[in-house]
C-alpha positions in Angstrom: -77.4 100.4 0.3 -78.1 100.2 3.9 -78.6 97.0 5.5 -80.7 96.7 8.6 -79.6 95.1 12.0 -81.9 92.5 11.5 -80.7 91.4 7.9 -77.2 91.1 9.0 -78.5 88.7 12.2 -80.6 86.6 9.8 -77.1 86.6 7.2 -74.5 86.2 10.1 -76.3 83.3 11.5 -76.6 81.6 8.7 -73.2 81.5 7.9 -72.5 80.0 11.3 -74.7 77.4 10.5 -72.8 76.4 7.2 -69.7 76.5 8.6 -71.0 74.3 11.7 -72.7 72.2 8.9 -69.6 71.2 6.9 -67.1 70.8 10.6 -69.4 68.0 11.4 -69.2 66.2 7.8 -65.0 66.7 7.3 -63.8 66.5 11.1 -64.7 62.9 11.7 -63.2 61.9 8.9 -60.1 63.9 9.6 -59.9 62.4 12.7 -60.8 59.1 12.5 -58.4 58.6 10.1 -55.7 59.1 12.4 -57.2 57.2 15.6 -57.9 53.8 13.4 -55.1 53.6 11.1 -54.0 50.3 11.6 -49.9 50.3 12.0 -48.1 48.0 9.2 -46.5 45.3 11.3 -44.2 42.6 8.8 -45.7 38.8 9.3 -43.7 36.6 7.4 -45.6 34.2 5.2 -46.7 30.9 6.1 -44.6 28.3 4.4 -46.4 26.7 1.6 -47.0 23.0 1.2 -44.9 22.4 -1.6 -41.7 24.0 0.4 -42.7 21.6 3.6 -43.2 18.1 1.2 -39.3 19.2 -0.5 -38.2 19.9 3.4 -39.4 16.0 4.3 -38.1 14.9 1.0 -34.9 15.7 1.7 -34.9 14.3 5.5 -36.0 11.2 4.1 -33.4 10.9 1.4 -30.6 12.0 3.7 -31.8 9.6 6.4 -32.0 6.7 3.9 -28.4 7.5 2.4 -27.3 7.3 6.3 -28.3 4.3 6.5 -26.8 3.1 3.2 -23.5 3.8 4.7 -24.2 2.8 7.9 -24.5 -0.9 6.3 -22.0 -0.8 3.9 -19.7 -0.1 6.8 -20.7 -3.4 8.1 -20.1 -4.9 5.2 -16.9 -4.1 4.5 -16.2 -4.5 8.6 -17.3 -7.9 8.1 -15.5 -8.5 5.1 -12.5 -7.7 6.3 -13.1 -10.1 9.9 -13.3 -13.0 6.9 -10.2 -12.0 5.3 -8.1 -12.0 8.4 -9.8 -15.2 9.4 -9.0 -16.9 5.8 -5.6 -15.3 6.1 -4.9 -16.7 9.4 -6.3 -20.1 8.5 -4.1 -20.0 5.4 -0.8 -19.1 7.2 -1.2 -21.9 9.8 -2.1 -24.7 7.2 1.2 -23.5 5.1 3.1 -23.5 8.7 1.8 -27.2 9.5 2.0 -28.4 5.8 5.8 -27.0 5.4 6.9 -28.6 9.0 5.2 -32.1 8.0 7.2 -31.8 4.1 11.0 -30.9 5.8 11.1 -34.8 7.7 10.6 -36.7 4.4 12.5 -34.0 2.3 15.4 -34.4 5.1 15.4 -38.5 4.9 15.5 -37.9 1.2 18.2 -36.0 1.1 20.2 -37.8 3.5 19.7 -40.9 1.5 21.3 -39.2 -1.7 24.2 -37.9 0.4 25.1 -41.3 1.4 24.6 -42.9 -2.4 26.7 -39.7 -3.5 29.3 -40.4 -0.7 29.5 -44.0 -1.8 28.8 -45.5 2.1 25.9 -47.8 -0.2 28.2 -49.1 -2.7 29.7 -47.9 -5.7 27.8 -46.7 -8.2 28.5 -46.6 -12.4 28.3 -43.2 -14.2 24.6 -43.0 -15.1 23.4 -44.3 -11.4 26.0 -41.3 -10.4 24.1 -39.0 -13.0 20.8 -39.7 -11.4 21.3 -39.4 -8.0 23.3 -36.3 -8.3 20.2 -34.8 -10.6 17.8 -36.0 -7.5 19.8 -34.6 -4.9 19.6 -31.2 -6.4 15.7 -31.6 -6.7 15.5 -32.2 -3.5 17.6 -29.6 -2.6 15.0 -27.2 -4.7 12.4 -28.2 -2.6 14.0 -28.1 0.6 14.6 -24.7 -0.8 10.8 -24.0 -1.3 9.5 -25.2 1.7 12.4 -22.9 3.8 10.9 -20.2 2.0 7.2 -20.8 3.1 8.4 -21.2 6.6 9.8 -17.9 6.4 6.4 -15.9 6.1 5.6 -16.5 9.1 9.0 -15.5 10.0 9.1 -12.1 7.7 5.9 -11.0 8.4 6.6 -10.3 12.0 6.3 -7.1 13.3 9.1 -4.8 12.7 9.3 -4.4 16.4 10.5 -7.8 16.1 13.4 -6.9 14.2 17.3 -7.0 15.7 18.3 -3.7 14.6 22.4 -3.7 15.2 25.2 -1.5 13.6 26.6 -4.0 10.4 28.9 -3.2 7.7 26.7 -3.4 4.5 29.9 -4.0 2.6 31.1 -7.1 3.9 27.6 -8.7 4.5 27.2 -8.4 0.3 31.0 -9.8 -0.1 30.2 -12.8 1.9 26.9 -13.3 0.3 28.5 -13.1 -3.5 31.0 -16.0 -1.8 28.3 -18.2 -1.2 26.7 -18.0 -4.9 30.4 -18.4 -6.3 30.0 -22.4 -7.2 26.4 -21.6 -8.5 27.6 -18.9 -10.6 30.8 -21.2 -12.3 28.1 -24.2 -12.8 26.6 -21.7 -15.9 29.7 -19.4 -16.4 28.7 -16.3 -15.0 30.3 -13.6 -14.0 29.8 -12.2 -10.7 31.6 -8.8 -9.7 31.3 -6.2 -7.3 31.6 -2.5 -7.1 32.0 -0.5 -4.7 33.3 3.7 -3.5 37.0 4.1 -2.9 36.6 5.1 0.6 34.7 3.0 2.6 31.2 3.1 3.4 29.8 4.3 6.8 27.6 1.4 9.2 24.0 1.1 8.9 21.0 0.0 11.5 19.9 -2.8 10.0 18.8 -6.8 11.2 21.6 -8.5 9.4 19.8 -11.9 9.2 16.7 -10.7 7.2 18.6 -8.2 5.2 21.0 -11.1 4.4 18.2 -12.9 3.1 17.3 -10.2 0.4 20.6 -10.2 -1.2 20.6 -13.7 -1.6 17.4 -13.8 -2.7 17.9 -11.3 -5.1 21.6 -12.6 -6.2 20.3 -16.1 -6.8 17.8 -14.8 -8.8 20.2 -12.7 -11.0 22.2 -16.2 -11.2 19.1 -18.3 -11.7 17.6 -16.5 -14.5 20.8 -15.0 -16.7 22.0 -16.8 -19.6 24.8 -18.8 -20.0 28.3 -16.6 -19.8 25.8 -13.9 -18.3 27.1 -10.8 -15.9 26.2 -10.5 -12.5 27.2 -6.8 -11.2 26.5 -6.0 -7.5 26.4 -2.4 -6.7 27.4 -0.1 -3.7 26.2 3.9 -4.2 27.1 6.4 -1.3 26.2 9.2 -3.9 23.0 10.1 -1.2 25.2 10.2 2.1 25.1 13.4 3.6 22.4 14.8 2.2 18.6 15.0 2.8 17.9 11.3 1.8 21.5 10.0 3.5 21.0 6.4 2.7 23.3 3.8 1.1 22.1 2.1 -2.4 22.4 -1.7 -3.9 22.1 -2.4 -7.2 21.9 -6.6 -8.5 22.1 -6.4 -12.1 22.1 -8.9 -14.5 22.2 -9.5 -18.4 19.3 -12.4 -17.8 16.0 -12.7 -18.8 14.0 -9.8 -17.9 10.3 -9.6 -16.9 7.8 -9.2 -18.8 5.4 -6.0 -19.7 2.3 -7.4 -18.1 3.7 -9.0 -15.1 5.7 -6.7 -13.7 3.2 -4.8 -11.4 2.5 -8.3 -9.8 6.0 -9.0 -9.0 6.2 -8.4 -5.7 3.0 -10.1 -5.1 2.9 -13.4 -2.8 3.1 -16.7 -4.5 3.4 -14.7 -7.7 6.3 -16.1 -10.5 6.6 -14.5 -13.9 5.9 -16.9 -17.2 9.6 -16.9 -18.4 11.0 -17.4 -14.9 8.7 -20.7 -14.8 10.0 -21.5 -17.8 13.6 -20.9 -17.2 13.7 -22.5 -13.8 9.9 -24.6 -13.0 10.5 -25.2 -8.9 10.1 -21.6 -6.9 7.8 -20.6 -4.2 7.1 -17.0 -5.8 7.6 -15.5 -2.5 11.3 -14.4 -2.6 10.7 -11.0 -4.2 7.3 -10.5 -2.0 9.7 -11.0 1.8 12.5 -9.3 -0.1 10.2 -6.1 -0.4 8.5 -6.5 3.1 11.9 -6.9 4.7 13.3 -3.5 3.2 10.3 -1.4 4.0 10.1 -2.6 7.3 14.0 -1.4 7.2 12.3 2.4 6.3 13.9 1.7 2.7 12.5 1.1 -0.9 13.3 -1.5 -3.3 12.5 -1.2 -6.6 13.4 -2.5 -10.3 14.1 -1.6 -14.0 14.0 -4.3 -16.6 14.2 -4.7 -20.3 15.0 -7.9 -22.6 18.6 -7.0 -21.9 18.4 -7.7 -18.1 17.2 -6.4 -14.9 18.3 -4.0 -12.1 16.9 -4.5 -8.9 17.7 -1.6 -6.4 18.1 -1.0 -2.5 18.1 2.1 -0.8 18.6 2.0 3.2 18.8 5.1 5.8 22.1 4.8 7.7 20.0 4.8 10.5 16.4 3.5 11.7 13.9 5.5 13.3 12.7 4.8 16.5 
């Protein structure tokens, strides 16, 4: 079949015109898919409410817990101004009321020396029974006022303290001399042991630390039994080695303490039930300086007890720090 020239025109042209036809419906899209494709950029979300009310919440409660603290910091800053004031107050009216006791507790005691010396006349066997029994009352409270005067005294600074080379020895040999009458009075037996070779100095102020042992060797006298056992006790088992300090043990075959009171021993003022009851006149401060005299000597005191007796112990470094 032969087509003529002017078929295939008519047949060419028209597939130019399809093909023109379907460029101009697909190319725009083609294109303008690429030129308005909006890029993906990452916005972070705007916080909700509920996240921005827990955010102020918990500004509010931190702020009001601040200021909780903040007062209870006054509080206890104020409390404790109060307690140094009271404690103060307290010290001075014991320093006052214990200086105003000694002059009439002196002219007592003078007049009982001179009845007991006889310059007033001689006296028959019961006036001798009762003035001897008043002197030694007096004596007690001569004793207990001394002993509030020495707060003041103890409760210096250790900076205060005379710090001198002693021989710990001979300072607990003299001081077992002094109780030796008070100790025959009930029958007691007082001895002393010590290591065969003899112990090395210590830093120490030898007028307070004199003070503890006869504090705690009167007690060991005052409150054992009849035909008791007094046993003073030198240790230089921890010389030379990491603790090197010298030990003291008082122990006695008296009266013990008991259970509930012993964690308020060394308290001030403080005196257990059976002690009252074995001996009523006492201050209750002899075991509270005791304590504050030995740690402000870097050392420890401490005690066992049963109803078999009690064993109060020292344990002093050979030498102080500085």
């Amino acid at each position: 079949m032969t087509i003529s020239p002017e078929l295939a025109g008519n047949i060419l042209l028209s597939l130019v015109l399809v093909v023109g036809i379907l460029i101009g419906l697909f190319l725009p899209r083609l294109f303008g898919r690429r030129r308005y494709r909006s890029p993906q950029v990452y916005r972070p979300a705007d916080p909700g409410g509920d996240d921005v009310e827990s955010l102020k919440k918990l500004n509010e409660d931190l702020a009001a817990k601040t200021r909780a603290l903040e007062a209870k910091e006054l509080e206890l800053t104020l409390t404790n101004n109060r307690l140094q004031k009271l404690e103060e107050a307290k010290s001075k009216f014991v320093a006052v009321t214990t200086h105003q006791l000694r002059t009439p507790l002196s002219a007592i005691k003078w007049t009982f020396n001179m009845l007991q010396g006889g310059q007033l006349g001689a006296l028959s066997a019961d006036e001798k029974t009762f003035v001897n029994k008043g002197a030694e009352s007096t004596e007690r409270m001569i004793k207990i006022v001394n002993d509030l005067l020495k707060v003041d005294q103890i409760e210096a600074e250790r900076k205060d303290y005379q710090f001198t080379s002693i021989q710990l020895e001979d300072l607990v040999e003299s001081v077992i001399f002094e109780f030796e009458n008070q100790a025959e009075s009930k029958k007691i037996e007082v001895n002393i042991k010590k290591p065969a070779k003899p112990l090395p100095t210590i830093e120490a102020d030898a007028f307070k630390l004199r003070m503890v042992l006869e504090n705690l060797i009167d007690n060991a006298i005052k409150y054992n039994h009849y035909k008791g056992r007094v046993e003073v006790i030198l240790s230089d088992e921890n010389i030379n080695t990491t603790k090197n300090t010298i030990e003291v043990t008082i122990a006695d075959t008296g009266i013990g303490i008991p259970v509930e009171e012993r964690e308020k021993i060394f308290s001030k003022f403080f005196r257990a039930t059976n002690a009252v009851a074995a001996e009523p006149d006492g201050s209750g401060l002899g075991l509270y300086l005791s304590r504050d005299i030995i740690e402000k000597h870097s050392g420890t005191l401490w005690f066992e007890t049963s109803r078999e007796g009690t064993r109060f112990h020292i344990s002093l470094p050979l030498h102080q720090r500085t």
